[in-house]
C-alpha positions as CSV (number, residue, x, y, z in Angstrom):
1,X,-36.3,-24.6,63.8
2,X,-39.6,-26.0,62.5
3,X,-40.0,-28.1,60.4
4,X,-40.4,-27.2,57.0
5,X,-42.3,-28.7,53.4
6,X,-42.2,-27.4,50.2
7,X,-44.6,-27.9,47.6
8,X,-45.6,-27.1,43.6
9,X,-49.0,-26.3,42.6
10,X,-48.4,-26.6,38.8
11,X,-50.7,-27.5,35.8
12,X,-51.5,-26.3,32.6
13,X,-53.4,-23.2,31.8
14,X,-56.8,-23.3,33.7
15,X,-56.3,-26.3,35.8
16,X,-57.4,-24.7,39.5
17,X,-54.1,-23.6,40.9
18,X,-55.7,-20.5,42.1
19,X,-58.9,-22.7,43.9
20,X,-56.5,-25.2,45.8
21,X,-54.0,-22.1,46.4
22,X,-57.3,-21.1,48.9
23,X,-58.1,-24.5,49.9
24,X,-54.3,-25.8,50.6
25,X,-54.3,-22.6,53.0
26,X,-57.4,-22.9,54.5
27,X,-57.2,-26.8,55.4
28,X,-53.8,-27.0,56.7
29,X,-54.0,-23.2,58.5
30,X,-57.1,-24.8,60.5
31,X,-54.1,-28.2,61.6
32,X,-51.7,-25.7,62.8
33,X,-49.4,-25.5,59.8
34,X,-48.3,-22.1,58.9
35,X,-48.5,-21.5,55.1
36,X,-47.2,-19.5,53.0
37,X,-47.3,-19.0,49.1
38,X,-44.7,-18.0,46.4
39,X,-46.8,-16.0,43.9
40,X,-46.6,-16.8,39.8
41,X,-43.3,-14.8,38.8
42,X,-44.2,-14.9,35.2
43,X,-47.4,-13.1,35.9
44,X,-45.9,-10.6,37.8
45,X,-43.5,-10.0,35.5
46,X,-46.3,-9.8,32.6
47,X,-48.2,-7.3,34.6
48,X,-44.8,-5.2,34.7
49,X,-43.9,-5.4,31.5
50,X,-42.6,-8.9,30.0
51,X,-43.6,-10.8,27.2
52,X,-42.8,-13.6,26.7
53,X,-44.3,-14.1,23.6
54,X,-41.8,-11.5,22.1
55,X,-39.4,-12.3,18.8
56,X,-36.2,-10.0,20.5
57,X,-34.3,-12.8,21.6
58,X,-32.2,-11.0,24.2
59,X,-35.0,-9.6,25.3
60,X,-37.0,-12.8,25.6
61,X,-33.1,-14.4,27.1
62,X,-33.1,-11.8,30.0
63,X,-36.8,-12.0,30.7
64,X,-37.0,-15.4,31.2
65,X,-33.1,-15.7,33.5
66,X,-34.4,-12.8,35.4
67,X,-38.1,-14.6,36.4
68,X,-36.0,-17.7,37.2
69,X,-33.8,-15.7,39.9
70,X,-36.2,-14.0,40.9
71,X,-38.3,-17.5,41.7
72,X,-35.5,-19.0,43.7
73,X,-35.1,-15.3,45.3
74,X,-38.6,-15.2,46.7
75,X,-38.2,-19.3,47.8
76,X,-35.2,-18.7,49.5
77,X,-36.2,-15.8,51.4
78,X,-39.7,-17.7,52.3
79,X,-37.3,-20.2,53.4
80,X,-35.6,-18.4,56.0
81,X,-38.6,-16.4,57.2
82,X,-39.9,-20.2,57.5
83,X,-37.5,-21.4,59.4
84,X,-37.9,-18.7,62.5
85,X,-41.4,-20.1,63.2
86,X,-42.3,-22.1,66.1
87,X,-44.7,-23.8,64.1
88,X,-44.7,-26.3,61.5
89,X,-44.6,-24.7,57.6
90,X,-46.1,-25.3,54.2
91,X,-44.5,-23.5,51.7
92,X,-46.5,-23.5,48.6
93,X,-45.2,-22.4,45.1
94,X,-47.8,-21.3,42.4
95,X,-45.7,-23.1,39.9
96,X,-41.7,-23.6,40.5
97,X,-38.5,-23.2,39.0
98,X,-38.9,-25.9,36.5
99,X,-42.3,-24.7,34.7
100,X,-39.6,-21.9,33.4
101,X,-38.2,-24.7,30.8
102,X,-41.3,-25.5,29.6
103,X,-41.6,-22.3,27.8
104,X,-38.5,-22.7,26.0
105,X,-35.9,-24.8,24.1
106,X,-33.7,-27.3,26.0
107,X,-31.0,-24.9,24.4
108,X,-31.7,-21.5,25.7
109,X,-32.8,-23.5,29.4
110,X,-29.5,-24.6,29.6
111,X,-28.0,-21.6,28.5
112,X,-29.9,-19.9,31.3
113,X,-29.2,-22.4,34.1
114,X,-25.4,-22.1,33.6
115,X,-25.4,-18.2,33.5
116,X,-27.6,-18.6,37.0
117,X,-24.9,-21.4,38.3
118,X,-27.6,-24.3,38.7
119,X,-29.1,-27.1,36.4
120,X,-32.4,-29.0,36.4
121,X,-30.9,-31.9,38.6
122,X,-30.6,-29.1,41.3
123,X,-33.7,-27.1,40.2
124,X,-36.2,-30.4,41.1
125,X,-34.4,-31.7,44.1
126,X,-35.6,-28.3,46.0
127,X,-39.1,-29.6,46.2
128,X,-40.5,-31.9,48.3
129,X,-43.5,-32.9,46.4
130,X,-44.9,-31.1,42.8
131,X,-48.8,-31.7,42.2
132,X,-49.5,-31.3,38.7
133,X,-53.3,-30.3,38.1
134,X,-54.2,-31.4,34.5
135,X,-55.5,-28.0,32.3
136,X,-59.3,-28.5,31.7
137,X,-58.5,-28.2,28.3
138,X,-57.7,-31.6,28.7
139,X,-61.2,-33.4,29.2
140,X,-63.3,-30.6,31.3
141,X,-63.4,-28.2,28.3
142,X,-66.5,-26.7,29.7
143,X,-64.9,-25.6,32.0
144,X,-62.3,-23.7,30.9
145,X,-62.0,-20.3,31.0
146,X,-59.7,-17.3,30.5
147,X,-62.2,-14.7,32.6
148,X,-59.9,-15.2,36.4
149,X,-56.3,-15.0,34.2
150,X,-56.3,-11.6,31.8
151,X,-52.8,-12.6,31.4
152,X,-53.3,-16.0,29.8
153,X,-52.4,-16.4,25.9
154,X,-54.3,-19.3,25.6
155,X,-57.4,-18.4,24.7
156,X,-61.1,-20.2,24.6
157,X,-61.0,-21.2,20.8
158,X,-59.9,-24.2,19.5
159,X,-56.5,-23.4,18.6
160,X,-56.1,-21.8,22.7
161,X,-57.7,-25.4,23.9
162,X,-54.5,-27.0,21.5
163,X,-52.1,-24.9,23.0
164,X,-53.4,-25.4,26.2
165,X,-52.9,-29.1,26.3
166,X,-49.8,-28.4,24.6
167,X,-48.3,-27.0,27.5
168,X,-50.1,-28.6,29.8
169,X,-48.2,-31.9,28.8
170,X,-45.0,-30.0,28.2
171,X,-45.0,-28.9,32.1
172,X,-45.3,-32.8,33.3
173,X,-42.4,-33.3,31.0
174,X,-40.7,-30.6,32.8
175,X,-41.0,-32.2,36.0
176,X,-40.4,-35.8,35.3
177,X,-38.0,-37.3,37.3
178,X,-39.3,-35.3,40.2
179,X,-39.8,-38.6,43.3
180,X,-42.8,-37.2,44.3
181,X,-44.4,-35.9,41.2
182,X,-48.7,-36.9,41.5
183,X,-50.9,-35.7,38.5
184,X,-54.5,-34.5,39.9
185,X,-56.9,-35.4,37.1
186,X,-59.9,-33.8,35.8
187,X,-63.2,-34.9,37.5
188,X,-66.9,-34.5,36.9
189,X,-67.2,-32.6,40.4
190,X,-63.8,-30.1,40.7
191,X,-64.2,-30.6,44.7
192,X,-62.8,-33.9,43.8
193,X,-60.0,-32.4,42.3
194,X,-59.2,-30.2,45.2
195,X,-59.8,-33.1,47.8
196,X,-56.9,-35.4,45.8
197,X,-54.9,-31.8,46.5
198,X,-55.2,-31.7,50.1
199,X,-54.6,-35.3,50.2
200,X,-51.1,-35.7,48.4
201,X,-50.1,-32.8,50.7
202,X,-51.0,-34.5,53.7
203,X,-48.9,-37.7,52.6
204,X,-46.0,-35.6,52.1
205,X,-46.6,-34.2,55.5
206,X,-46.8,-37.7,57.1
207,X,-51.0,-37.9,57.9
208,X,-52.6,-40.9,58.1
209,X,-54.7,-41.4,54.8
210,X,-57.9,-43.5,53.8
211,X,-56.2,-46.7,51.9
212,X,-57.6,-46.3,48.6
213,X,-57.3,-49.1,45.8
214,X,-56.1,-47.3,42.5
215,X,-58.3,-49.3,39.9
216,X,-56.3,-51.6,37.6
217,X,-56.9,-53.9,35.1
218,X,-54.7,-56.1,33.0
219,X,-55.0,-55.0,29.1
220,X,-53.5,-55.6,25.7
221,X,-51.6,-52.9,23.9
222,X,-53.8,-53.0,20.5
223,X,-52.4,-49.5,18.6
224,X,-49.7,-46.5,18.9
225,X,-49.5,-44.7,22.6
226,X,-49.6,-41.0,22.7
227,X,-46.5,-39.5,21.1
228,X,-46.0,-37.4,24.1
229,X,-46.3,-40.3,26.6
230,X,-43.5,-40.7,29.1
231,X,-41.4,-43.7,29.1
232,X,-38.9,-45.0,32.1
233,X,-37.6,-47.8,32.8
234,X,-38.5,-49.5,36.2
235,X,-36.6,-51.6,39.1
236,X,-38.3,-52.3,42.3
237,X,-36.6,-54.2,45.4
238,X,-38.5,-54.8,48.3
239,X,-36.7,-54.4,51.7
240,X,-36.7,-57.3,54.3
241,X,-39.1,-55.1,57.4
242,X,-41.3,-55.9,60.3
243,X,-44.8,-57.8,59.1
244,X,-47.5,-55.6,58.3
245,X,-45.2,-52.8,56.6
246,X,-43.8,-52.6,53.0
247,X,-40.2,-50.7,52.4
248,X,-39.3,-50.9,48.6
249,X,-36.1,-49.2,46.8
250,X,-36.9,-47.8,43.4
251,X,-34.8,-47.4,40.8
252,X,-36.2,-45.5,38.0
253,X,-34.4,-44.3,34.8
254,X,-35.4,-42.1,31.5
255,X,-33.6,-40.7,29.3
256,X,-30.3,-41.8,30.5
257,X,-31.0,-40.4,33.6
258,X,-32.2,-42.2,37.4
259,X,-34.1,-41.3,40.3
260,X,-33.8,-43.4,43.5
261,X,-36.6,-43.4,46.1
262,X,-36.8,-45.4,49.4
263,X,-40.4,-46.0,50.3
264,X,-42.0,-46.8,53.6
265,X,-45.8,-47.8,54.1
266,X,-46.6,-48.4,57.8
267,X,-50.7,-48.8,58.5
268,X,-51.5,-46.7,61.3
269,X,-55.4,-48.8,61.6
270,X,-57.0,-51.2,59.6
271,X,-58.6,-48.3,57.2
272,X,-55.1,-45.9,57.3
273,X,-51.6,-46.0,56.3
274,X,-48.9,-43.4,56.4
275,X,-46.6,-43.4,53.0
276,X,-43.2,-42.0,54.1
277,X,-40.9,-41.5,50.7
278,X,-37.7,-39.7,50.4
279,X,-35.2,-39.7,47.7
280,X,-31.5,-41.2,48.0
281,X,-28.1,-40.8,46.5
282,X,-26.6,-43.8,44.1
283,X,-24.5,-45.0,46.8
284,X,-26.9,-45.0,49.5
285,X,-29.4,-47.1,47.1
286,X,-26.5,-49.9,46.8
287,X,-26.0,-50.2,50.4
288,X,-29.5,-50.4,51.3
289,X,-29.7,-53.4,48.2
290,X,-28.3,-55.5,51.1
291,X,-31.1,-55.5,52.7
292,X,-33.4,-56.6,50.0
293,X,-35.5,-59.2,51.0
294,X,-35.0,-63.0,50.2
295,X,-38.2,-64.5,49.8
296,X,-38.7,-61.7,47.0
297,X,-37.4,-60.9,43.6
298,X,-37.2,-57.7,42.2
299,X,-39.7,-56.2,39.9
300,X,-38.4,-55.0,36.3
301,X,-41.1,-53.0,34.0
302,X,-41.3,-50.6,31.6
303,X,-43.7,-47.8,32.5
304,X,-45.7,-45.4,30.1
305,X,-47.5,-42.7,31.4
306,X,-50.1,-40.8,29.3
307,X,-53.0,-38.4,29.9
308,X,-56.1,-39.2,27.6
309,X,-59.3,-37.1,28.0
310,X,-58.0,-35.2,31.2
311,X,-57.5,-39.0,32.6
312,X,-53.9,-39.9,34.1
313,X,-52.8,-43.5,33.2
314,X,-50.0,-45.2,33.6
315,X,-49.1,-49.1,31.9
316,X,-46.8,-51.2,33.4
317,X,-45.3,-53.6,30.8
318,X,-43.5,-56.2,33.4
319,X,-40.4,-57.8,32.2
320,X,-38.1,-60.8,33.3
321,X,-39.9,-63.4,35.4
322,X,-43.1,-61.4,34.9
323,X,-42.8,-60.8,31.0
324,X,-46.3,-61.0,28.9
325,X,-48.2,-58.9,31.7
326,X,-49.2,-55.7,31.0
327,X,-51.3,-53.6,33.7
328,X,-53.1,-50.4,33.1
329,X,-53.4,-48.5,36.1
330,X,-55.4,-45.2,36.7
331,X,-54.5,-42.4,39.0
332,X,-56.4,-40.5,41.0
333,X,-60.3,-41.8,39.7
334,X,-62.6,-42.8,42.1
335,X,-64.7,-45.2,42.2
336,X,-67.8,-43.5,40.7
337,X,-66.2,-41.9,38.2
338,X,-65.9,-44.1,34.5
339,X,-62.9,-44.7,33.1
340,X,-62.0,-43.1,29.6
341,X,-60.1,-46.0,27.9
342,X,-57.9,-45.5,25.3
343,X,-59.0,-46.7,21.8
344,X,-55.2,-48.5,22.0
345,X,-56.0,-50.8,24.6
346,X,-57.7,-54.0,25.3
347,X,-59.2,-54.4,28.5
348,X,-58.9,-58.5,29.2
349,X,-59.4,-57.9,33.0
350,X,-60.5,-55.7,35.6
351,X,-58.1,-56.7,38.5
352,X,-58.7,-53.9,41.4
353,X,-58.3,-55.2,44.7
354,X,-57.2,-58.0,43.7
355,X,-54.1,-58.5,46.1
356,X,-52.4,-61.4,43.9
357,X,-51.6,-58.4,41.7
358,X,-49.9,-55.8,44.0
359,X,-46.4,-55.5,43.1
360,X,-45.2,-57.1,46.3
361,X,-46.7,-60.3,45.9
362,X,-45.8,-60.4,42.4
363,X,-42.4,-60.3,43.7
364,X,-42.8,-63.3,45.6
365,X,-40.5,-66.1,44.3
């Protein structure tokens, strides 16, 4: 059997699926990877018929149960077609099963999860990695378009742009809680966009990638955050390892709910590392807590993530031992690229590079 990864393209309306759908097979095709892609199911179903924007509510009910079976019909089957190949496999989905709930109340969602005999625990653990590309309704209006999409609702008016981000924020919601959930942001040059793309995918496969320093800075909280800005509460433990890696257990809660991820950075050269994570049960996360190392204390925050001008950011607000230190970080902007700072933040200092501030020295006791 090969060996098999699964990945979400997902995004707001507009956000370049379509582009890095191209690009995702053409890089990885050219490695040796076989690829293969899950179409939209709600488009096809538009196309034949559906809409979704209708007031029937049985209608709208079996419309929306049938293009979520139908999703995990056409995965599973990809799956075992994937899993006769000599070769390894990429299985893309343009958008997965949990972009469904984003077009609907948490009501009917459950209702049409229990009728299928899953829930949204088991929807997101059948991913390996989602990449959410931000709509460029969200900072790259002049770019956006309805011309390659006659299916889209959300048209090039100001009201269309609303919805637009709308959803756009309503999908990462949909996904949160996802391990491996990256947000690709807007950027002045859209090849930029489509690099981040074919680099996320090639962590999740295991590549060697550039190190890159995510810019960060410490700031003061001056105003109100976004409404829609994600909280989650934060507990890292670092792992005692051989020197030059870095395994940390993550603990990561929201809404009552918790994620566990066991990470692994190993550097493959001095200008490389390969990022291995994979999610874990409960009780393999409090057998592994044995192994935290001593010389380190674990890191408590509270983290709020927030897209501002088609811009991800997310702010760490450190508690316990740490408590009055707040750091912004940005995802995802490179180095030429200016940052679009909220109006309700401070910037007291840029601290990018700056190694006294990586989370694994800050645990040092």
């Amino acid at each position: 059997m090969s060996e098999i990864v699964k990945v979400v393209l997902t995004g707001g309306p507009c956000a370049g699926k379509t582009t890095a759908l191209v690009r995702v097979i053409e890089h990885f095709s050219s490695l040796g990877f076989k690829v293969f892609t899950i179409p939209e199911v709600p488009t096809l179903f538009t196309q034949a018929g559906m809409n979704y924007l209708t007031t029937n509510k049985g209608f709208f009910y079996q419309g929306e149960k049938a293009t979520l079976e139908i999703q995990l019909a056409l995965e599973d089957k990809f799956l075992r077609m994937a899993q006769e190949c000599s070769e390894p496999c990429i299985i893309v989905c343009d958008r997965g099963a949990m972009d469904i709930s984003a077009y609907m109340s948490p009501e009917t969602w459950a209702d049409i999860t229990r009728a299928v005999g899953t829930s949204t625990a088991e929807l997101r653990q059948r991913y390996d990695a989602v990449l959410h590309l931000v709509s460029a309704a969200d900072g790259a209006e002049q770019y956006y378009t309805t011309a390659n999409n006659a299916q889209r609702y959300e048209q090039m008016n100001e009201e269309g742009l609303r919805i637009a981000r709308s959803l756009d924020k309503k999908v990462i919601h949909a996904w949160t809680g996802h391990p491996h959930l990256r947000v690709i942001n807007n950027h002045d040059d859209f090849d930029t966009k489509m690099r981040r793309v074919i680099k996320e995918i090639s962590s999740v496969l295991g590549l060697p990638q550039p190190i890159e320093e995510e810019r960060k800075y410490i700031v003061e909280v001056t105003g109100t955050l976004p409404d829609d800005c994600i909280e989650s509460d934060i507990v890292q433990t670092y792992l005692t390892t051989e020197p030059g890696n870095e395994v940390r257990l993550r603990k990561r809660g929201w809404q009552g709910k918790y994620v566990y991820v066991h990470t692994t950075k190993k550097l493959s050269s001095d200008t490389e590392q390969v990022v291995t994570e994979r999610q874990i049960n409960n009780s393999m996360y409090e057998m592994m807590l044995g192994l935290a190392d001593p010389t380190r204390s674990n890191i408590h925050k509270l983290r709020r993530s927030f897209i501002w001008k088609g811009q991800y950011f997310e702010i760490d607000t450190f508690l316990d031992k740490l408590e009055g230190l707040v750091i912004l970080e940005t995802k995802g902007i490179t180095k030429n690229e200016p940052v679009k700072f909220p109006p309700f933040l401070k910037v007291i200092r840029d601290i990018t590079g700056e190694k006294d501030y990586y989370n694994y020295n800050l645990a040092l006791r």
